[in-house]
Every structure is written in structure tokens, then in C-alpha cells.
N, C-alpha and C positions, 0 to 999 in steps of 0.2 A: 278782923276784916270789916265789920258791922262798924267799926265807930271811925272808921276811915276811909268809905266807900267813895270809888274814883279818884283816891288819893294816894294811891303806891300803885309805881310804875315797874314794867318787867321787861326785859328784852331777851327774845328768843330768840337762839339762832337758825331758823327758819321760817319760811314761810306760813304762819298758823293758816289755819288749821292744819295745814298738812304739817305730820313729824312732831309734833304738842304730843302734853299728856306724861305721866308718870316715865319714869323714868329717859326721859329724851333730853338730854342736854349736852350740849359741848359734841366730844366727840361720838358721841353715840346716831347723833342727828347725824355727823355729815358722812358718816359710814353709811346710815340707811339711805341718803341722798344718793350715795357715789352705788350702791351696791342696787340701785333701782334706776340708776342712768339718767336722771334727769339732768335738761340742761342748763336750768335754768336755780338757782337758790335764792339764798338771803336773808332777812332777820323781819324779826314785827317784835314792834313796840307795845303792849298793850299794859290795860289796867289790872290788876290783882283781884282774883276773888277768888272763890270758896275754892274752884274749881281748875286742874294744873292747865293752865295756856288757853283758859278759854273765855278770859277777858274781853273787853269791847277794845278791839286793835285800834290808837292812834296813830301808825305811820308803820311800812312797810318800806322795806328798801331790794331791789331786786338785782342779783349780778347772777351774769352770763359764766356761768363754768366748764363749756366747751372743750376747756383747756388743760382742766383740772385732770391730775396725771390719778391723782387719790384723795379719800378723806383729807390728809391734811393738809392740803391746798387750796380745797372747799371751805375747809375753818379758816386758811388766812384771807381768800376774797372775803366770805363772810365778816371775819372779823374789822376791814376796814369801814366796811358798812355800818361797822356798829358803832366802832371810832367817829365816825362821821353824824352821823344820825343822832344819837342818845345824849351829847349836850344838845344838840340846837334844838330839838325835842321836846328835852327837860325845860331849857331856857323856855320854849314857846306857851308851855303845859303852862308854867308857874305864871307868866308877863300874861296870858291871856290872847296871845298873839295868833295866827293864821298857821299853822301847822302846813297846808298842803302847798304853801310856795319851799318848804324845803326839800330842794332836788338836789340828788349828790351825784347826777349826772351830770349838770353843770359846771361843777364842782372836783369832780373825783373820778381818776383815773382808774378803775380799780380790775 
């Protein structure tokens, strides 16, 4: 991590802080989401370091799950999010480009 600081990128699928941390990934997240009601989900992009999902977040994507019957409905909104998000992201990170005009609301039905 020391010899590649702010140079590896990670996508969580949730909102960090909230649902980060050792053991939280995949479907573990969207069971604790679905199993605490929240309405709202989504992913964060952030940078790698020492410490699990507690990176400096570059880009966040947030979808409405109102609708979401269970976890694995929460993982497929999520998941388009991430589809959507993590090239143009990556693209923007490396070009040096403006991060915050990328909206997948625009964009993305999801």
C-alpha cells in the first residue's frame, strides 16, 4: 500500500461508511441493507489503504430500493450502478479528468 498511495481503486457495494469494514461484501451488504430497511442504497468508489473501506471515497452512486422485494434485488440495482460508474471513474481517475459531472442519473435507468 505505501508504494502505491492513491493508486488502487476499490468499489464497495454500499454506501461507505455505512456497511464497510471486514467482512461486508457482496451479498452480506445487501442482506444487512434489506434486513435494516433502508431506502435508499448504492456503491462508493474509493482509494485502498491500510484499512477495509476506509479509503478517501472518489464517487458514490445512490439508487432508490423501495422496491426491492430482497437482498438480491438490492445487489442487482446495485450492481448496475457499478457497471455504470467504475469505467467512467477509472477513465476519469487515470485522464485526470472532473469526476463530479459523472451522473448515472442521466444516464441510467436503474
Amino acid at each position: 500500500m505505501q508504494q502505491f498511495p492513491s493508486q488502487i481503486l476499490n468499489i464497495h457495494p454500499a454506501l461507505l461508511p455505512n456497511y464497510g469494514g471486514h467482512g461486508m461484501y457482496g451479498q452480506h451488504v445487501h442482506t444487512a441493507v434489506y434486513n435494516n430497511h433502508e431506502t435508499t442504497s448504492g456503491m462508493t468508489i474509493h482509494y485502498v489503504n491500510e484499512a477495509y473501506d476506509e479509503g478517501q471515497v472518489i464517487k458514490q452512486g445512490v439508487v432508490n430500493i423501495n422496491d426491492c422485494k430482497n437482498p438480491s434485488e438490492i445487489g442487482k440495482a446495485v450492481l448496475k450502478l457499478e457497471h455504470y460508474y467504475y469505467p467512467r471513474v477509472l477513465e476519469a481517475v487515470i485522464l485526470g479528468l472532473d469526476i463530479s459531472v459523472i451522473d448515472h442519473t442521466k444516464f441510467l435507468s436503474v
